[in-house]
C-alpha positions in Angstrom: 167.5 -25.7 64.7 168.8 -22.6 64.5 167.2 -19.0 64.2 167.7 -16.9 61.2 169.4 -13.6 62.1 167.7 -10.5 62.0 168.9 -8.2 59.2 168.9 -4.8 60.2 167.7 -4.7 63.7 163.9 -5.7 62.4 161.9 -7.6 65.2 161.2 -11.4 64.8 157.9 -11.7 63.8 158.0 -14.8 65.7 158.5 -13.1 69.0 155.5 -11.6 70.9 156.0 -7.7 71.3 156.8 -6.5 74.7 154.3 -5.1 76.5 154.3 -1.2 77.4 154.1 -0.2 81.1 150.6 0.8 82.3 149.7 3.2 85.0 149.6 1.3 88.6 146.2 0.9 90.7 146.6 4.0 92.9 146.8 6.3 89.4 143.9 5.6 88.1 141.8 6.1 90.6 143.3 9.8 91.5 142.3 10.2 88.1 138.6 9.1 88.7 138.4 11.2 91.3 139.8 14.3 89.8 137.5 13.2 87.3 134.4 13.2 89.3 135.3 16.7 91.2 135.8 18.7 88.0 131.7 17.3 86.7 130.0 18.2 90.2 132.2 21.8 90.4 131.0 21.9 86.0 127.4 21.0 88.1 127.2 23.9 90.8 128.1 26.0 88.6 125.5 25.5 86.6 123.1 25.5 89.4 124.1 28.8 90.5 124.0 30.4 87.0 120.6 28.7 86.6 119.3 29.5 90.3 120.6 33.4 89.5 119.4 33.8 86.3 115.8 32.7 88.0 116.4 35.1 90.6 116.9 38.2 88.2 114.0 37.5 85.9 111.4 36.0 87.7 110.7 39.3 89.9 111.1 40.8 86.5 108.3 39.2 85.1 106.4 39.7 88.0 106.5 43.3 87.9 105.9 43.4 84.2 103.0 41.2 85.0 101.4 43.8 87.5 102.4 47.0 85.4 100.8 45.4 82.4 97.8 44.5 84.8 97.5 48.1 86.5 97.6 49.7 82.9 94.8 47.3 81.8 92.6 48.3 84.7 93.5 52.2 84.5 92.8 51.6 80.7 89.3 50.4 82.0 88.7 53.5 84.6 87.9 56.1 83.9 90.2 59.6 83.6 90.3 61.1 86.9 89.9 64.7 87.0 90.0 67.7 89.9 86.3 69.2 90.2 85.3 72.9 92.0 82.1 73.8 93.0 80.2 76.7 91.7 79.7 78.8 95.5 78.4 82.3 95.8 80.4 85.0 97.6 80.0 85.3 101.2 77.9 88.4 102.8 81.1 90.0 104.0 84.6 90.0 102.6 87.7 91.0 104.0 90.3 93.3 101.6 94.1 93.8 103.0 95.7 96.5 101.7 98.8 98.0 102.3 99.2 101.2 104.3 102.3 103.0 105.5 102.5 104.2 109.3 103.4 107.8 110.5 102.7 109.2 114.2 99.7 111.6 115.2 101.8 114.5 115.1 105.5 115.8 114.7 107.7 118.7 114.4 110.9 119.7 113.1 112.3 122.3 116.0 115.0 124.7 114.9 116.6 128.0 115.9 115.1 131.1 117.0 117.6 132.9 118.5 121.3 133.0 117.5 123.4 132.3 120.8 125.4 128.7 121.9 123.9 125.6 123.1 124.6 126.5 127.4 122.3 122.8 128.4 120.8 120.4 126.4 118.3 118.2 128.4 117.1 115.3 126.7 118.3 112.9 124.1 117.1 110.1 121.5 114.2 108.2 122.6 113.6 110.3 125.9 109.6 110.6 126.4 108.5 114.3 126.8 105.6 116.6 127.9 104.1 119.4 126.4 105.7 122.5 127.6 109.0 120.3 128.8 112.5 122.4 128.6 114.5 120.9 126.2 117.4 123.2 125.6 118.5 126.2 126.9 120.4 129.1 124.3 122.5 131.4 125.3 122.6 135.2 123.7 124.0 137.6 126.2 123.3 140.4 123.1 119.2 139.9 123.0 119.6 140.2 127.0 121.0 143.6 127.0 119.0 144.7 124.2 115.9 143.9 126.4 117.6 145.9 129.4 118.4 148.7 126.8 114.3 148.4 125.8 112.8 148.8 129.0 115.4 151.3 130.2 113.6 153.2 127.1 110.6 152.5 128.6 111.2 153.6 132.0 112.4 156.9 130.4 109.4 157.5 128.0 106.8 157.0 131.2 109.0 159.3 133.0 108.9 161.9 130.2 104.9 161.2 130.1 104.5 162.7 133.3 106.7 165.7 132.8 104.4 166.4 129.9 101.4 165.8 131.4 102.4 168.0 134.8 103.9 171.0 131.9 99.8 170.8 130.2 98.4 171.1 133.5 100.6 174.0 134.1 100.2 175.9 131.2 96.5 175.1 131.3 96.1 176.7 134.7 98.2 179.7 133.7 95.5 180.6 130.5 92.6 180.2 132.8 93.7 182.9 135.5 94.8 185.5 133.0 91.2 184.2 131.5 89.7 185.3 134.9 91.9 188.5 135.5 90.8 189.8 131.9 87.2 189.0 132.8 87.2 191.1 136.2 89.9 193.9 134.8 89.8 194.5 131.1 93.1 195.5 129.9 94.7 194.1 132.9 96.4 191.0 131.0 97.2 192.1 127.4 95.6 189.8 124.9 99.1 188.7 122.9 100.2 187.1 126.8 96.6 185.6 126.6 97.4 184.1 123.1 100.8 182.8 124.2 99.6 181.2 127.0 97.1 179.4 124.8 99.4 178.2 122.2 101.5 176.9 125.4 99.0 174.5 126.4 98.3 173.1 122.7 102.4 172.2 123.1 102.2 170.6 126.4 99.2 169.0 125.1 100.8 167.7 121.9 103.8 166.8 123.8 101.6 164.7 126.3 100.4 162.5 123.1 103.6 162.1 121.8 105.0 160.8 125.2 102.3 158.2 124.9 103.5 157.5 121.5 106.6 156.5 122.7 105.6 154.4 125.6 104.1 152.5 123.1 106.6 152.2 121.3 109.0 151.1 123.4 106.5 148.5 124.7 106.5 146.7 121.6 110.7 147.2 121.5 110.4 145.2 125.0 108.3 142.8 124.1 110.3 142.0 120.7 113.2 141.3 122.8 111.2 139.2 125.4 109.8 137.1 122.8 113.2 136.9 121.2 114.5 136.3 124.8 112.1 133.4 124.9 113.0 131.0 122.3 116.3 130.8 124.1 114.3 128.4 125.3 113.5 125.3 123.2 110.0 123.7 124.7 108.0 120.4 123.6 105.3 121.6 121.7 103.5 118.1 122.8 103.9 115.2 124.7 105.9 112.5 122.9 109.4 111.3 122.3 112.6 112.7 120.9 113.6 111.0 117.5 116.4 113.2 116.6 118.7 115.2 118.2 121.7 117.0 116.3 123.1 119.9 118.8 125.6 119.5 121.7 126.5 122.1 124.6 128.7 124.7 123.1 126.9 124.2 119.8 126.5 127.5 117.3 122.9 127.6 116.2 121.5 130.8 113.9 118.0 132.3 114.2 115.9 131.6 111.4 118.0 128.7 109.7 116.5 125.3 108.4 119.3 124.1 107.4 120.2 122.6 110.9 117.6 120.7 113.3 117.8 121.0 116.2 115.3 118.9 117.7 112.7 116.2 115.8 109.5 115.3 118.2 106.6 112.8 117.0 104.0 111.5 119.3 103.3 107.9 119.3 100.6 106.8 121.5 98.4 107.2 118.6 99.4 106.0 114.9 98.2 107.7 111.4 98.3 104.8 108.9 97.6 105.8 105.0 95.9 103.3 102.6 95.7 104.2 99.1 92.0 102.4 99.0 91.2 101.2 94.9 88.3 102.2 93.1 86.6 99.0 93.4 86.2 99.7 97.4 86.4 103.3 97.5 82.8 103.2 98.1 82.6 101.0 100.9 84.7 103.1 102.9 82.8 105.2 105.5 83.7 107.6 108.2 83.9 105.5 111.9 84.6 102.3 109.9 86.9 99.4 111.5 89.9 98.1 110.9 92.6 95.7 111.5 96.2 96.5 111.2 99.3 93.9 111.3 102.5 93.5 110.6 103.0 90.9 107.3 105.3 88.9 109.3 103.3 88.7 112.4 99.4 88.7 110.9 98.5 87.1 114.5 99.3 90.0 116.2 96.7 92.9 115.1 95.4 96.1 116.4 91.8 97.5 116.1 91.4 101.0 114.4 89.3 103.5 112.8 88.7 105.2 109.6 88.8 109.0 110.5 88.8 110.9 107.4 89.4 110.3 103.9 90.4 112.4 101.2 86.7 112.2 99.7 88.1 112.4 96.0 90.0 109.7 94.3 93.6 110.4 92.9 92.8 110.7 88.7 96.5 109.3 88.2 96.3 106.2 90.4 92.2 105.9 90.9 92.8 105.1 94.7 90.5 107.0 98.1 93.5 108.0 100.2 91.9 107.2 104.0 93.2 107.5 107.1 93.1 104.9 109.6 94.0 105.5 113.3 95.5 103.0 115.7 95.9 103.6 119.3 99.6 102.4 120.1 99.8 103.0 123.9 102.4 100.2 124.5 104.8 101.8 121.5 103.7 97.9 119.5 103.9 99.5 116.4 106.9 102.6 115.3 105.8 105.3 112.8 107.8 104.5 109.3 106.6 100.9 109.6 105.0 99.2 106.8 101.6 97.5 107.7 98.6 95.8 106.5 95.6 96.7 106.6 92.2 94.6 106.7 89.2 96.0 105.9 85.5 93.9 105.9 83.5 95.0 103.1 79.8 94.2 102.7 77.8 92.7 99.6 74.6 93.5 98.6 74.9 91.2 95.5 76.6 87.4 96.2 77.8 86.5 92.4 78.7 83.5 91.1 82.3 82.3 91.6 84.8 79.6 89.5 88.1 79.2 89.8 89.8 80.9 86.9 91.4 77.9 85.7 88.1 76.2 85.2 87.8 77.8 82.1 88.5 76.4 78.8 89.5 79.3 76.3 88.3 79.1 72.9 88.3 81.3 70.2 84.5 81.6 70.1 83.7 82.0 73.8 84.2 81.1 77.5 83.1 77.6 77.8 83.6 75.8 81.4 83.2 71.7 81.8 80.4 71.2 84.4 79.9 67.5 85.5 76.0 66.0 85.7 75.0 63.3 88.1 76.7 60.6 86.0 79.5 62.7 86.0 80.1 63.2 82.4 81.3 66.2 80.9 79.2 68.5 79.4 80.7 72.0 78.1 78.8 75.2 78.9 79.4 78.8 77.4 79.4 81.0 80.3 79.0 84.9 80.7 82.0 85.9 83.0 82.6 89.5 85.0 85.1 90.6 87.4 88.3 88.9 87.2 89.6 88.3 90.9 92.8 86.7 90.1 92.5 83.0 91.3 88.6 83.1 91.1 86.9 84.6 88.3 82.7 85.6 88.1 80.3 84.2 86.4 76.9 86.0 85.3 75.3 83.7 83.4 75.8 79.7 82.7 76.0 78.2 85.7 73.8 77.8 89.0 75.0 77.4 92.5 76.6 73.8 93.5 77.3 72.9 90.0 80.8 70.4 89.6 83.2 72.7 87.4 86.5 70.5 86.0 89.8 72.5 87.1 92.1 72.4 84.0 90.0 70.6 81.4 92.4 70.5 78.7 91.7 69.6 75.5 91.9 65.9 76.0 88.5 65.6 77.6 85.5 64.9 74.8 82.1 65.8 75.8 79.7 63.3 77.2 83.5 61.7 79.2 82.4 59.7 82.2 85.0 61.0 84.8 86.4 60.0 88.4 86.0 63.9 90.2 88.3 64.6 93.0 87.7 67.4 94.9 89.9 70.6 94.5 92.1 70.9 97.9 92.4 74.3 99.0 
């Protein structure tokens, strides 16, 4: 029999479809194995995110955990607080003040005589004795003017004894026409006798004014000796040459300030001024120790002794100006130097002493936190007096040994059991 045709290209129903290629054996399973990868790589990389996420908050939690367990137990202790003891002041105390340094002596040397510099003989820093040549000036005129002086002298002795041999003369002349008018009256007319006596009142006269002018030329001689003298520029004590402004060949004019010649201090003992305060200036006494130190080496110090004091305090600055002085043998300390100065004061009354920050200001009164032996805190008004900066005195209030709190606040009620720990010094 035969098949109908197909109109229009339409598939015979009666036919079986065709059936579509498939992938072959070896394709599928590279797709179950690509398959598989990508899950366990989806898997490890949820393991890691999970194993980090872990790692970041677990310690986290931890440390919240023993912050939250350290605030519960601080909650439960009590506040700790720093606690001073209420001491009394020792027997002895030791004051530093400053004091300024200048040498035993020293002098300013200047001109005497007007001349040039012929020899200069020391310099800066060179150790002298007392007496010791130090320069040497030359004035030619004050030497002639001494020659001229005792050649005046010379001539006025000389004219002494003229005088003196013309008075003797005339003196014996009088007394024989004395004797030959005794023996012959009328022999020797009485106006010879009269001018023979009025002759030996001149000799006489000139005699004392000869004398008058030996003196007078003695002092002429020794002015120019003396000015021939400080031609000569001496140490006036032993100790060393700390300026020195003139040079050989130098002009230098008598009797002028305005040029130095020479400055000289001596050393081997030190004069060092301390403006003492009122508080002490009563404690200072006459033959009374002392230490003096440089502030930047307070190891090093050097015993000396209160010599003198001014016995009157300064009414602007209320200070006992007192000398202490330091013998300085090895040049350890230079005059100009600023020292320190210890001083050890005694007590005949040991007060009370806080520190200053125990105090809790009010408005009504001094009040200080003073622990008992439960150590709760129990305010006290206290009665304070001198104010020593850090530590402050207390005259009524408090006894000896009592626990003060240092910085007390105003968080701290009374009747607060507190944790003390001790103030470090």
């Amino acid at each position: 029999m035969t098949q109908p045709a197909v109109e229009n290209g339409a598939p015979d129903p009666s036919q079986p479809l065709p059936t579509p290629p498939g992938p072959s054996p070896t394709e599928g399973e590279t797709r179950r194995r690509a398959g598989r990868r990508v899950l366990l790589i989806g898997a490890l990389v949820v393991v890691v995110l999970a194993g980090a996420l872990a790692a970041g908050t677990l310690p986290r939690l931890r440390q919240q955990q023993q912050l939250d367990a350290a605030a519960t137990q601080a909650a439960a202790q009590p506040p700790r607080v720093t606690v001073a003891v209420a001491r009394r002041m020792a027997p002895s105390a030791d004051r530093v003040l400053p004091g300024n340094c200048l040498p035993l002596m020293e002098a300013a040397l200047f001109a005497r005589a007007t001349g040039y510099v012929s020899r200069r003989l020391v310099d800066i820093g060179d150790r002298v004795k007392q007496g010791q040549l130090l320069a040497r000036i030359s004035a030619p005129d004050v030497d002639d003017q001494l020659a001229q002086a005792q050649a005046n002298l010379v001539q006025a002795r000389a004219t002494l004894r003229l005088n003196e041999a013309n008075a003797v003369l005339a003196r014996t002349v009088l007394n024989r026409s004395l004797s030959i008018q005794a023996g012959q009256p009328g022999a020797v007319s009485q106006e010879e006798i009269d001018q023979e006596r009025a002759t030996v009142g001149t000799t006489t006269a000139s005699v004392a004014a000869a004398r008058a002018s030996i003196g007078v030329n003695q002092a002429t001689v020794q002015q120019f000796t003396d000015l021939q003298a400080f031609q000569k520029i001496i140490a006036p004590f032993p100790g060393v040459i700390t300026a020195r402004n003139i040079d050989p060949g130098d002009l230098v004019t008598a009797n002028s300030t305005t040029r130095e010649l020479f400055h000289v201090m001596r050393t081997d003992i030190l004069r060092v001024f301390v403006n003492v305060p009122q508080a002490f200036a009563t404690g200072i006494t006459i033959g009374q120790g002392a230490a003096v130190y440089r502030r930047d080496e307070p190891q090093k110090q050097y015993s000396g002794k209160v010599t003198r004091t001014a016995n009157a305090l300064d009414p602007n600055t209320r200070t006992l100006l007192t000398e202490v002085d330091v013998p300085n043998p090895n040049d350890a300390l230079r005059p100009g130097m600023y020292l320190q100065v210890k001083f050890v004061f005694g007590r005949n009354v040991f007060p009370l002493m806080i520190p200053a920050a125990a105090l809790a200001t009010r408005s009504a009164a001094q009040r200080v936190a003073v622990l008992d032996d439960q150590h709760r805190v129990h305010y006290r008004h206290v009665e304070l007096g001198r104010d020593y900066g850090a530590d402050v005195q207390v005259l009524t209030g408090l006894k000896e040994g009592d626990q003060v709190v240092v910085h007390p606040g105003d968080d701290i009620p009374e009747g607060t059991a507190v944790e003390p720990v001790p103030l470090s010094k």
